[in-house]
Structure formats: structure tokens, C-alpha cells
Predicted model as a PDB file, atoms N, CA, C, CB and O in Angstrom, pLDDT in the B-factor column:
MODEL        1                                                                  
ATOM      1  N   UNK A   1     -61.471 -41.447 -98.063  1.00 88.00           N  
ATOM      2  CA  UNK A   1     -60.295 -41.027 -98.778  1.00 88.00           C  
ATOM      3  C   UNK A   1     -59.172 -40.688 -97.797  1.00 88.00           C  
ATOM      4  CB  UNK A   1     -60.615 -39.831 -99.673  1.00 88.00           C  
ATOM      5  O   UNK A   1     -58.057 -41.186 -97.952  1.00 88.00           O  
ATOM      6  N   UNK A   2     -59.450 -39.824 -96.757  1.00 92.00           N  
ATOM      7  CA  UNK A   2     -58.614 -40.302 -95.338  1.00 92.00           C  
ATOM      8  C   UNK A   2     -57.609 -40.795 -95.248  1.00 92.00           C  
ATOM      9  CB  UNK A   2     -59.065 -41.094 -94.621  1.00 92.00           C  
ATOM     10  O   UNK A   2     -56.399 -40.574 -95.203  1.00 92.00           O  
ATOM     11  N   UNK A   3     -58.840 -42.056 -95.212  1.00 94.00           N  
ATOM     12  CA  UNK A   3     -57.982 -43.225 -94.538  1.00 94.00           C  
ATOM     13  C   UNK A   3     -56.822 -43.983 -95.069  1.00 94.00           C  
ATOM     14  CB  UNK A   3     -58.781 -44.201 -94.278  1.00 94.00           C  
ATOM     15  O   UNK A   3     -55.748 -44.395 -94.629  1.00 94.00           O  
ATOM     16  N   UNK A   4     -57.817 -44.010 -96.794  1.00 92.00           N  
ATOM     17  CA  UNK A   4     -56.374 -44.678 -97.072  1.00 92.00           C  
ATOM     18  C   UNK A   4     -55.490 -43.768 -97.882  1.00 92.00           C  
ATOM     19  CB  UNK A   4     -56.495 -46.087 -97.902  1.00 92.00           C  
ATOM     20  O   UNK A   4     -54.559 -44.333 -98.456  1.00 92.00           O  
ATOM     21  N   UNK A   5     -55.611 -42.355 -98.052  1.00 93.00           N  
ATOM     22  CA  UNK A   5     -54.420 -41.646 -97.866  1.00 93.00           C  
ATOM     23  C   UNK A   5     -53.060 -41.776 -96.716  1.00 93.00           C  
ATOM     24  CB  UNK A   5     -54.968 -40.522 -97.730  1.00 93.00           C  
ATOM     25  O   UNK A   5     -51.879 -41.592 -97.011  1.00 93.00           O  
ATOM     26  N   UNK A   6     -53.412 -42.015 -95.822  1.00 93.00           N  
ATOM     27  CA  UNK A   6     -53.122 -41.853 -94.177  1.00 93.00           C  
ATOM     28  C   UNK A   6     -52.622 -43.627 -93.764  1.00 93.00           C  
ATOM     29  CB  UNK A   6     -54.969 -41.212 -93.118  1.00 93.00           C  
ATOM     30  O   UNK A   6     -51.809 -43.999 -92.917  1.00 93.00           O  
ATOM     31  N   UNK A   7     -53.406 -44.403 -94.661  1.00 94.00           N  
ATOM     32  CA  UNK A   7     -52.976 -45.671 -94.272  1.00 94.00           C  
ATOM     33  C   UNK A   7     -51.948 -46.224 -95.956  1.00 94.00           C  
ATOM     34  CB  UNK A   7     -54.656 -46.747 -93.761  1.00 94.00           C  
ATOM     35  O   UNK A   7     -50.802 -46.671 -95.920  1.00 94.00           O  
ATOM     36  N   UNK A   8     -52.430 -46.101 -96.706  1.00 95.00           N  
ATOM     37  CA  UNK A   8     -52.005 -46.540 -97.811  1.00 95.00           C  
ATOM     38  C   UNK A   8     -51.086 -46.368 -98.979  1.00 95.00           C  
ATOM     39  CB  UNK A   8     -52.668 -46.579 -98.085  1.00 95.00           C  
ATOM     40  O   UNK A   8     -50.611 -47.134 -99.817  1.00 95.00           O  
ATOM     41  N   UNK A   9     -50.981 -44.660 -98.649  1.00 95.00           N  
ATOM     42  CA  UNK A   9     -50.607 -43.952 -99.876  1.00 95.00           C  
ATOM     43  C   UNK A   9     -49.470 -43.172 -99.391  1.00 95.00           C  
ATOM     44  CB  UNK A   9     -51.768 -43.052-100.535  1.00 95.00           C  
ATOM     45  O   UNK A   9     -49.415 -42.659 -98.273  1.00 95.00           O  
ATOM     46  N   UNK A  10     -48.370 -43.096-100.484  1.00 94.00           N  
ATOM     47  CA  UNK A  10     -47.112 -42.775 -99.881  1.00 94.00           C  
ATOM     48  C   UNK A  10     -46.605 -41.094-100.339  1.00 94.00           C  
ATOM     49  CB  UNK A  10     -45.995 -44.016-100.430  1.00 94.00           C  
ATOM     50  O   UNK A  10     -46.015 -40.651-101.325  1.00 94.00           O  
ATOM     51  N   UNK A  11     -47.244 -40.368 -98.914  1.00 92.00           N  
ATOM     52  CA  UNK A  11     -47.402 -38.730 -99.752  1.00 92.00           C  
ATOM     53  C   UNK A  11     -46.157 -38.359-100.150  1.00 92.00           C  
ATOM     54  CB  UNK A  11     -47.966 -37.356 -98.791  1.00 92.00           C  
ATOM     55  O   UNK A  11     -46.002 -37.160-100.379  1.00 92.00           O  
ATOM     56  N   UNK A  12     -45.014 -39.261-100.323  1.00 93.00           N  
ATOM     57  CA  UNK A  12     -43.593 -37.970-101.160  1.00 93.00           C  
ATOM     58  C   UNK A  12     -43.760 -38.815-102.589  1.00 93.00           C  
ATOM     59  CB  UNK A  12     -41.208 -38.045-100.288  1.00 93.00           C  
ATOM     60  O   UNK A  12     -42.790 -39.053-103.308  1.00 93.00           O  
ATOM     61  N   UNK A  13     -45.168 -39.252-102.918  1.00 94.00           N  
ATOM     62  CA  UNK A  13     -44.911 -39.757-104.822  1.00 94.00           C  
ATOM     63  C   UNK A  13     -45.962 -38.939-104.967  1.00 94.00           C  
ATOM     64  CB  UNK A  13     -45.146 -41.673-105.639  1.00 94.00           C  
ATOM     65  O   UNK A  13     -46.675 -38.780-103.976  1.00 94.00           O  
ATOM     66  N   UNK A  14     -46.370 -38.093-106.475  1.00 96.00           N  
ATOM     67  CA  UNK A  14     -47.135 -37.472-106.565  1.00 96.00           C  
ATOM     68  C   UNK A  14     -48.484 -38.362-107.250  1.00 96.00           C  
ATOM     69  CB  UNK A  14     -46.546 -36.404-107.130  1.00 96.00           C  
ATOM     70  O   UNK A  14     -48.543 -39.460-107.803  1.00 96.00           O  
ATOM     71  N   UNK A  15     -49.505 -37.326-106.924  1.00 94.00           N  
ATOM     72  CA  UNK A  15     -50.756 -37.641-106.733  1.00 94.00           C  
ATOM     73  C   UNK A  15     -51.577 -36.833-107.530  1.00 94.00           C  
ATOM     74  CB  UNK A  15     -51.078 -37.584-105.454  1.00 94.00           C  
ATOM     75  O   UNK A  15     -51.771 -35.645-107.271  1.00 94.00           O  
ATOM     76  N   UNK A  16     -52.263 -37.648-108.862  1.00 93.00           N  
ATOM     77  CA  UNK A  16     -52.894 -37.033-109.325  1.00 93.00           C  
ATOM     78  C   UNK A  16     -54.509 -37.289-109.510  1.00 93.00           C  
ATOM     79  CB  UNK A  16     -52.244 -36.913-110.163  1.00 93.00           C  
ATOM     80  O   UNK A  16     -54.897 -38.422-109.797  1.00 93.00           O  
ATOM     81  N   UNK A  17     -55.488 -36.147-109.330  1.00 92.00           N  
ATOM     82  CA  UNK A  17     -56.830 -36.422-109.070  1.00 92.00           C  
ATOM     83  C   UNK A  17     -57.740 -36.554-110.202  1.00 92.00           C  
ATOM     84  CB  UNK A  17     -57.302 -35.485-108.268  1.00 92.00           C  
ATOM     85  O   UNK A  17     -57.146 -36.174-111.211  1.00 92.00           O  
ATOM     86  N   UNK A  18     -58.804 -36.891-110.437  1.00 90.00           N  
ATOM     87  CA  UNK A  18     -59.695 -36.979-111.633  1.00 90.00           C  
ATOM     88  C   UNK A  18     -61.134 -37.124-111.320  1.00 90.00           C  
ATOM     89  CB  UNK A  18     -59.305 -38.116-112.485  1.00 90.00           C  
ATOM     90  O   UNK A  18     -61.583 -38.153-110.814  1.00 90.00           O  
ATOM     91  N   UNK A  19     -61.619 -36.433-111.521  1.00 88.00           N  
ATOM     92  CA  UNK A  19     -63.512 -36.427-111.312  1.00 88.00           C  
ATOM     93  C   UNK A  19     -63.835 -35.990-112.703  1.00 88.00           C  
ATOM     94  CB  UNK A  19     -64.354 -35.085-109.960  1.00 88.00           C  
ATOM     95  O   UNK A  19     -63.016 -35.706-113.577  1.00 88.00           O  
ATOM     96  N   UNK A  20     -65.159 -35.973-112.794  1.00 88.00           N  
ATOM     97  CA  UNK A  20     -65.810 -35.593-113.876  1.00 88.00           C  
ATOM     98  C   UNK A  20     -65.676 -34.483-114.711  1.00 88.00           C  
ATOM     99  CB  UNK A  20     -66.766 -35.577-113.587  1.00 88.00           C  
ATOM    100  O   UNK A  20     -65.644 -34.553-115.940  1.00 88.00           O  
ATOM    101  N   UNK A  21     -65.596 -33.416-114.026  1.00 86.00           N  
ATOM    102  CA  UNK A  21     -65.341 -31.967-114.488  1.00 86.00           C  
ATOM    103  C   UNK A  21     -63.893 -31.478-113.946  1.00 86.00           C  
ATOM    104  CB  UNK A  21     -66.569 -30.939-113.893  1.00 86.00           C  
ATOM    105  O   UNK A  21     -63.645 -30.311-114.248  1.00 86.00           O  
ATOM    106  N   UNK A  22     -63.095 -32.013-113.353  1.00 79.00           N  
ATOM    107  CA  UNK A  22     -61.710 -31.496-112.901  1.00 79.00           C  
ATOM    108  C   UNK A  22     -61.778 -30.087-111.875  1.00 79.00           C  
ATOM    109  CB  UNK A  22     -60.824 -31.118-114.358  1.00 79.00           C  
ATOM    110  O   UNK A  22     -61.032 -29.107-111.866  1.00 79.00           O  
ATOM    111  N   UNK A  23     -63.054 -30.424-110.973  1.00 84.00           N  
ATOM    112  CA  UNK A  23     -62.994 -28.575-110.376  1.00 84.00           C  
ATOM    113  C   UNK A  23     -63.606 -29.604-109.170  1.00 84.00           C  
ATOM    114  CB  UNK A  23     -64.287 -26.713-111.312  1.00 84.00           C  
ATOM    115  O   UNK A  23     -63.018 -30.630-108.830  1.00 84.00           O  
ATOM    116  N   UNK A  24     -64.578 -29.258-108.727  1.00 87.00           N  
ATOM    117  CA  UNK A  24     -65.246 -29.296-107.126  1.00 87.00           C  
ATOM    118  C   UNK A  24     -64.668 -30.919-106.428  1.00 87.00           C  
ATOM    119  CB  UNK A  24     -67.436 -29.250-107.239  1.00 87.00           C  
ATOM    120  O   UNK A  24     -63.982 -30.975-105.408  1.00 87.00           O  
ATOM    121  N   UNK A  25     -65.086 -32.066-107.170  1.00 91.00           N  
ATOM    122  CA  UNK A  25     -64.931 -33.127-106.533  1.00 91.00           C  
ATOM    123  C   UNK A  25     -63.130 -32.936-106.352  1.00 91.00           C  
ATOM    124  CB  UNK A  25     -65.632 -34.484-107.401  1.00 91.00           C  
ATOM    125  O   UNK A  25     -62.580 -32.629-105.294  1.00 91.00           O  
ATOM    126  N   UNK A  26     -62.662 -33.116-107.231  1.00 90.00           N  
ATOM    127  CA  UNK A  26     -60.798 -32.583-107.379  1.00 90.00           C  
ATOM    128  C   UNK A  26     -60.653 -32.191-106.156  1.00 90.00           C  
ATOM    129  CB  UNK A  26     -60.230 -31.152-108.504  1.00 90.00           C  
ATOM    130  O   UNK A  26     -60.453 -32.871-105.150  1.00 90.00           O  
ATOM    131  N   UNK A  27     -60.782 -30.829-106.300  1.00 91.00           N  
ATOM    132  CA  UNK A  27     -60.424 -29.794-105.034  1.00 91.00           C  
ATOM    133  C   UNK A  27     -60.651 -30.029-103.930  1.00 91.00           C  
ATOM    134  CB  UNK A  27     -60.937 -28.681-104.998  1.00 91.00           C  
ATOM    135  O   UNK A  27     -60.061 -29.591-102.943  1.00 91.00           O  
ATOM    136  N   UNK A  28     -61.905 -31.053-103.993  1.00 93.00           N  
ATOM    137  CA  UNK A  28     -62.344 -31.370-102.217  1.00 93.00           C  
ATOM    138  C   UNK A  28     -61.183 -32.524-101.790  1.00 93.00           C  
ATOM    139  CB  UNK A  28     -64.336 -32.237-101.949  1.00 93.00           C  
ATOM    140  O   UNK A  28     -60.649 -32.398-100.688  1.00 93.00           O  
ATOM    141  N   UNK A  29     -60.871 -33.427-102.494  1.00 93.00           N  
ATOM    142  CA  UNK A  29     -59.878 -34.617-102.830  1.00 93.00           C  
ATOM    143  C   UNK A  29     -58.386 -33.768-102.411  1.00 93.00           C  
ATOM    144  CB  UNK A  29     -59.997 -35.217-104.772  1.00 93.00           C  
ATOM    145  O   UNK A  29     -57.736 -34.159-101.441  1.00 93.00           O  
ATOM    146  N   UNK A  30     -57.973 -32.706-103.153  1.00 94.00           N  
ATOM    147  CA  UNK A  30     -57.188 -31.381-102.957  1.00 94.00           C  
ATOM    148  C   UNK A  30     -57.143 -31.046-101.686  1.00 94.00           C  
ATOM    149  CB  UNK A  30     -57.710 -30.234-103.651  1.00 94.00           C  
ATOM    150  O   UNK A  30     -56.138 -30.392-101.409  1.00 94.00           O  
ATOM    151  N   UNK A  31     -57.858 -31.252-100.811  1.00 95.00           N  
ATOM    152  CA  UNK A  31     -58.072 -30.630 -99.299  1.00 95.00           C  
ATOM    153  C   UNK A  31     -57.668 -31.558 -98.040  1.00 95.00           C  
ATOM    154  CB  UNK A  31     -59.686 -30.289 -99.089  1.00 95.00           C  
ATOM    155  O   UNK A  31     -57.023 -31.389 -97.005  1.00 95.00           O  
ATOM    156  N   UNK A  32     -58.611 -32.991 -98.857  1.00 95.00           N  
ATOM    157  CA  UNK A  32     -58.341 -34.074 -98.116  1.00 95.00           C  
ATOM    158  C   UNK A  32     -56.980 -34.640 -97.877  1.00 95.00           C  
ATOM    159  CB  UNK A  32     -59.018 -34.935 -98.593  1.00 95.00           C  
ATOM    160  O   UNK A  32     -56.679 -35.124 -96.786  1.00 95.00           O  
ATOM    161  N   UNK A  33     -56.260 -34.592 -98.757  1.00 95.00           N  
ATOM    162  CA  UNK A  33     -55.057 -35.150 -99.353  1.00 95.00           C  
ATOM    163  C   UNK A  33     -53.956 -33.771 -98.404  1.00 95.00           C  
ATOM    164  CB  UNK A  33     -55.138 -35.166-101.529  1.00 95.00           C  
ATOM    165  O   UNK A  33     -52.934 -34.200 -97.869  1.00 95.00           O  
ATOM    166  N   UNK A  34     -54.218 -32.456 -98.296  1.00 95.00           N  
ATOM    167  CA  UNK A  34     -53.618 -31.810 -97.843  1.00 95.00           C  
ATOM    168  C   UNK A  34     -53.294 -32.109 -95.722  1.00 95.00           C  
ATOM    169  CB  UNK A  34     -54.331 -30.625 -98.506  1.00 95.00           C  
ATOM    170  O   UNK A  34     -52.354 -32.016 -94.933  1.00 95.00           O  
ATOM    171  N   UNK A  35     -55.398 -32.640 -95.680  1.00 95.00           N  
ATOM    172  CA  UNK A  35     -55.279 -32.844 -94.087  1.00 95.00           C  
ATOM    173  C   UNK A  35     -54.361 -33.884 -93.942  1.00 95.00           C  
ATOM    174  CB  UNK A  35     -56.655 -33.238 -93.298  1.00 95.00           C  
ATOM    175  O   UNK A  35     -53.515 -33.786 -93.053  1.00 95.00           O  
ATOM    176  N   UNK A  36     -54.394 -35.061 -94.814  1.00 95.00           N  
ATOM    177  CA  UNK A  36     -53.688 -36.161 -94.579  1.00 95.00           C  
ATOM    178  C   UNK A  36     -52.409 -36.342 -94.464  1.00 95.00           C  
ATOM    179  CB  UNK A  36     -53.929 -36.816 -95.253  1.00 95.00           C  
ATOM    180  O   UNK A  36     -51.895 -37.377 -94.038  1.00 95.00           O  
ATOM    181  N   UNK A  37     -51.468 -34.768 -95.052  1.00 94.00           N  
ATOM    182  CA  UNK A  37     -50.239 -34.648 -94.681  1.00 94.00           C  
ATOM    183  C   UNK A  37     -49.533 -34.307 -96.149  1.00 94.00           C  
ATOM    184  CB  UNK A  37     -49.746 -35.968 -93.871  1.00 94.00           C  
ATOM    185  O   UNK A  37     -48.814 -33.341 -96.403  1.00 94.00           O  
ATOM    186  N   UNK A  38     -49.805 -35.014 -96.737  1.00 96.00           N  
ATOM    187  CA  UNK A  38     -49.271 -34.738 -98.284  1.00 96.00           C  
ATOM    188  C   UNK A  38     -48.799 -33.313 -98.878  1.00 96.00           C  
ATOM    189  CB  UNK A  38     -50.412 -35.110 -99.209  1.00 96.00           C  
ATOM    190  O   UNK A  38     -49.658 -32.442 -99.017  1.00 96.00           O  
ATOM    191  N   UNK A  39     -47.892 -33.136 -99.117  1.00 95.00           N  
ATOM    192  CA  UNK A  39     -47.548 -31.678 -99.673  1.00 95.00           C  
ATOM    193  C   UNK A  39     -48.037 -31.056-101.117  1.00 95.00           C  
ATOM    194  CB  UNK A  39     -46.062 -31.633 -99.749  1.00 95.00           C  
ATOM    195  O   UNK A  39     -47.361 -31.326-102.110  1.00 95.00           O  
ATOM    196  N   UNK A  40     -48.991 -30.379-101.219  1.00 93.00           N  
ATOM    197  CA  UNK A  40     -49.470 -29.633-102.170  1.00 93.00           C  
ATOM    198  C   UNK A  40     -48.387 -29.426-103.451  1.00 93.00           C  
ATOM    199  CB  UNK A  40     -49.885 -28.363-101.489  1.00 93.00           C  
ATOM    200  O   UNK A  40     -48.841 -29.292-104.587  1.00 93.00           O  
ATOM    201  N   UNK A  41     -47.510 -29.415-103.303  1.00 95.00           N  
ATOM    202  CA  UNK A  41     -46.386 -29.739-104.795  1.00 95.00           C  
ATOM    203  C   UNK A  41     -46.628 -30.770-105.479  1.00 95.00           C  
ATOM    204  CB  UNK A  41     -44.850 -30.026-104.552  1.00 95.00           C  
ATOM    205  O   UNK A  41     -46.463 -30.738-106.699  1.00 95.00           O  
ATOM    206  N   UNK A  42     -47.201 -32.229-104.649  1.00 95.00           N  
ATOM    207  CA  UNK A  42     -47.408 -33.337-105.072  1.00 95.00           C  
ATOM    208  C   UNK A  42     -48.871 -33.822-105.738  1.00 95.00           C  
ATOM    209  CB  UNK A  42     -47.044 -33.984-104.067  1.00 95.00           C  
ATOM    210  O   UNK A  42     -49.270 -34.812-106.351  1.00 95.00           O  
ATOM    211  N   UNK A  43     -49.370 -32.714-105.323  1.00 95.00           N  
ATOM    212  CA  UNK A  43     -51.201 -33.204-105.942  1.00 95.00           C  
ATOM    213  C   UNK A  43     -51.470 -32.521-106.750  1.00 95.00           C  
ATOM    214  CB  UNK A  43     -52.572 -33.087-105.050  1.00 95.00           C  
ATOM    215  O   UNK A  43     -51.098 -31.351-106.664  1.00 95.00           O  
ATOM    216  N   UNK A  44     -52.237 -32.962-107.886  1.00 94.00           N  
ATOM    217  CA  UNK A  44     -52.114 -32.585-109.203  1.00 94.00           C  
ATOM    218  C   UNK A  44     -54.099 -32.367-109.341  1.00 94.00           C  
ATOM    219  CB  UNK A  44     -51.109 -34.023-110.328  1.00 94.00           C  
ATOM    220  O   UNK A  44     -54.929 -32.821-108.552  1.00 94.00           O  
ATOM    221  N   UNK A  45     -54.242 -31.916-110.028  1.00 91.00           N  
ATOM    222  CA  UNK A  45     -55.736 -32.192-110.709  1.00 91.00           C  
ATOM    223  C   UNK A  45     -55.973 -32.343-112.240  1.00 91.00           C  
ATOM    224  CB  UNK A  45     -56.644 -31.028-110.362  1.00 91.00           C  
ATOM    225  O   UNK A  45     -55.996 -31.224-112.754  1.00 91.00           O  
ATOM    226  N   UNK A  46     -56.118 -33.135-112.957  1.00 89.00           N  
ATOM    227  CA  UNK A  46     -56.387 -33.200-114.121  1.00 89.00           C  
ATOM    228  C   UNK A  46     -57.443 -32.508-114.894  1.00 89.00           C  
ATOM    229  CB  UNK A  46     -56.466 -34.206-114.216  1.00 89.00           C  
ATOM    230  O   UNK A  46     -58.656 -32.704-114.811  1.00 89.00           O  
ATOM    231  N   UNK A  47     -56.771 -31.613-115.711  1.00 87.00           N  
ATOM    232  CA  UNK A  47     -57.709 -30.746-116.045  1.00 87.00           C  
ATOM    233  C   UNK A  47     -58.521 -31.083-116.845  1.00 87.00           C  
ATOM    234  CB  UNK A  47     -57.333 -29.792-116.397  1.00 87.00           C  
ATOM    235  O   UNK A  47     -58.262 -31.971-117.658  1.00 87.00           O  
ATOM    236  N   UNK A  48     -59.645 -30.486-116.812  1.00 86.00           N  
ATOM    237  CA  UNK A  48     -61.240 -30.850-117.512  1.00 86.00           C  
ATOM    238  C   UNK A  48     -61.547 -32.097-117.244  1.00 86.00           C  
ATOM    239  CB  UNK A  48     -61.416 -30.756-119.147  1.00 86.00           C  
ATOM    240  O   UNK A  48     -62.355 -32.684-117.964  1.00 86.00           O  
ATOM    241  N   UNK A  49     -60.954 -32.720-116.160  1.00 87.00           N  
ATOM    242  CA  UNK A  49     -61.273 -34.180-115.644  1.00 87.00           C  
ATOM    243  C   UNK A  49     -62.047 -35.348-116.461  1.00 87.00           C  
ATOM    244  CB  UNK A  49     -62.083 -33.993-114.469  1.00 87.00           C  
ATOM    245  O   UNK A  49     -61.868 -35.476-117.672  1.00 87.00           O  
ATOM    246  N   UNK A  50     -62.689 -35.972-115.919  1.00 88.00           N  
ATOM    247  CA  UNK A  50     -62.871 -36.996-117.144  1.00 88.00           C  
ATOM    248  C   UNK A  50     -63.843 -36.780-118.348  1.00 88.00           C  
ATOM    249  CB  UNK A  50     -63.322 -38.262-116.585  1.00 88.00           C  
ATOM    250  O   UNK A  50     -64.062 -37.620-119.220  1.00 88.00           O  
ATOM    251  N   UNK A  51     -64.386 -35.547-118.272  1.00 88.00           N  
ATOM    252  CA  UNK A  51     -65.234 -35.072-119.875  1.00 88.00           C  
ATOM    253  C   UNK A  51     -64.505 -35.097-120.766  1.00 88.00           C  
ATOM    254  CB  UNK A  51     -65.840 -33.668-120.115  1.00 88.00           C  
ATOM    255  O   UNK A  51     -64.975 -35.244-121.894  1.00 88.00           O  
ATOM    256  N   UNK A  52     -62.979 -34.950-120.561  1.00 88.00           N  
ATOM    257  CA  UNK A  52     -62.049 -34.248-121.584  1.00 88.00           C  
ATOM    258  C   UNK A  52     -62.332 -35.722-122.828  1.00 88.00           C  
ATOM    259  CB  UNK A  52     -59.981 -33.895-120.809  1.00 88.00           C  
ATOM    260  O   UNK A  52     -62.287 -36.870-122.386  1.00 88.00           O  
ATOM    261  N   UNK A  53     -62.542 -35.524-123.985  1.00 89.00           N  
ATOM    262  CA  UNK A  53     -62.037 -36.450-124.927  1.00 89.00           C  
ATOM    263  C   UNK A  53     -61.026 -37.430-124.733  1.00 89.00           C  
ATOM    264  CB  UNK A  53     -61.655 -35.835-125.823  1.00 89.00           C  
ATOM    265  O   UNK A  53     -61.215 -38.633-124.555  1.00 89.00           O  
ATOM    266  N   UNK A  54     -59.966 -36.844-124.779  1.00 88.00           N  
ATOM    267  CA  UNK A  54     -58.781 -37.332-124.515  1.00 88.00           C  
ATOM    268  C   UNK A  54     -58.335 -38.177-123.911  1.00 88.00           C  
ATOM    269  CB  UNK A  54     -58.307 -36.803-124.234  1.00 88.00           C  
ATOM    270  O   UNK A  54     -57.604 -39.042-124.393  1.00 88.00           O  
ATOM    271  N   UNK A  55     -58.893 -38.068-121.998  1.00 88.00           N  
ATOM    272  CA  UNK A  55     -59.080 -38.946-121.411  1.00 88.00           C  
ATOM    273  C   UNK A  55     -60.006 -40.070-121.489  1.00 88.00           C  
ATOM    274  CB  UNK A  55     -59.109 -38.511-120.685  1.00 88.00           C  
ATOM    275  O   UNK A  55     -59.765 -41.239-121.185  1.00 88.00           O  
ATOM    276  N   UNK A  56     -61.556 -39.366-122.119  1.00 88.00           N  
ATOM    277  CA  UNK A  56     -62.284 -40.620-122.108  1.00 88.00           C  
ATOM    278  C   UNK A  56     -61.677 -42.057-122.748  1.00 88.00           C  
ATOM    279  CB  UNK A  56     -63.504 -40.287-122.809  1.00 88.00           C  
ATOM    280  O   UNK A  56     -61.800 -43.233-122.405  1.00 88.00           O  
ATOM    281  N   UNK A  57     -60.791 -41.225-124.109  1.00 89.00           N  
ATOM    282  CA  UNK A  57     -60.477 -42.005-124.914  1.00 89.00           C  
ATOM    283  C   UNK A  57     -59.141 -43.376-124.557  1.00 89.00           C  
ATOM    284  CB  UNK A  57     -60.216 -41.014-125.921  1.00 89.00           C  
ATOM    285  O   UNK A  57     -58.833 -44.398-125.169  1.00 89.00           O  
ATOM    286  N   UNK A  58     -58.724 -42.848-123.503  1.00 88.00           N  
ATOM    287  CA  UNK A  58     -57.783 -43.421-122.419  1.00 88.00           C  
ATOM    288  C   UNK A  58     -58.379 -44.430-121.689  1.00 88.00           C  
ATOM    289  CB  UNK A  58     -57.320 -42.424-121.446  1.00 88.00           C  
ATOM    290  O   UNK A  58     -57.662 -45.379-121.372  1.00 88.00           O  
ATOM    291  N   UNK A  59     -59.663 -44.427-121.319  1.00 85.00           N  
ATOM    292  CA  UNK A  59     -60.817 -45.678-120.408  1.00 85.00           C  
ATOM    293  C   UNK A  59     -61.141 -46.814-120.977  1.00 85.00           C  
ATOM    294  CB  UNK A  59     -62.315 -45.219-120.109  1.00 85.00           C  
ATOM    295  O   UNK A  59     -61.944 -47.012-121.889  1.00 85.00           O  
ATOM    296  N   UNK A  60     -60.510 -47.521-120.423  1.00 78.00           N  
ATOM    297  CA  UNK A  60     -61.000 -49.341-120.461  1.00 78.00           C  
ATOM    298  C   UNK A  60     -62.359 -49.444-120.343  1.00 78.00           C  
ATOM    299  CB  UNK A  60     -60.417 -50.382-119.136  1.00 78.00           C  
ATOM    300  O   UNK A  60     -63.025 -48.824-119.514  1.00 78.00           O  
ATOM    301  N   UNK A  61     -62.918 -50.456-121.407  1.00 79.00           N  
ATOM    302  CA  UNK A  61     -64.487 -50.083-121.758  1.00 79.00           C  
ATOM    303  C   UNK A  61     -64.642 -51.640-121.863  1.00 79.00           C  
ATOM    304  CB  UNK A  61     -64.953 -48.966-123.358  1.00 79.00           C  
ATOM    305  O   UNK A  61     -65.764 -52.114-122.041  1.00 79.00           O  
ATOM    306  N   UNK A  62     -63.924 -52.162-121.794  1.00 77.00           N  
ATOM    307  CA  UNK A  62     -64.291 -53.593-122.296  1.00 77.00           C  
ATOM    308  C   UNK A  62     -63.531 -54.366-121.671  1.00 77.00           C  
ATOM    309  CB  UNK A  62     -64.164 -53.899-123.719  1.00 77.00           C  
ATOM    310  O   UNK A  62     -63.591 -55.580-121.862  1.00 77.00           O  
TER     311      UNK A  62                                                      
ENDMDL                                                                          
END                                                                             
């Protein structure tokens, strides 16, 4: 995640994260994204990450 933060990704557009539960994997992503230079205004975490209904209901399934 690093890398292609650092190689790929352009930290002044914001950045939003998504794991399963919206807490541990997020936050570690949250950390990474911080070493890589990116300013914490810009990284987002989606809350209740992908359990939420809402989102599931958002996923290409087919």
C-alpha cells in the first residue's frame, strides 16, 4: 500500500478507505497513507465499512 501510495496516488485528492468493519484494517491504511505523506484532512474512513447494507448494496455482483 506504500508503494503505490508513494508511486501512484496523488495525496492533495482525497482518499477514502473501506474494509470490512470500517475500524482496524481502515486505520492501519490511516497510518500508511499518513507515512506516505498524504495529509490527514484528505483520508477518510467509511463508516461501518463494507457490512454496512448500504454499501453492500452499492457492489457489483455480477
Amino acid at each position: 500500500m506504500y508503494k503505490m501510495a508513494t508511486e501512484e496516488m496523488d495525496p492533495s485528492k482525497p482518499v477514502y478507505l473501506l474494509c470490512y468493519s470500517g475500524n482496524k484494517c481502515a486505520k492501519t491504511g490511516i497510518s500508511v497513507m499518513k507515512d506516505a505523506g498524504f495529509d490527514v484532512d484528505n483520508l477518510f474512513i467509511i463508516e461501518n465499512g463494507a457490512k454496512d447494507k448500504d454499501i453492500q448494496a452499492a457492489f457489483v455482483t455480477e
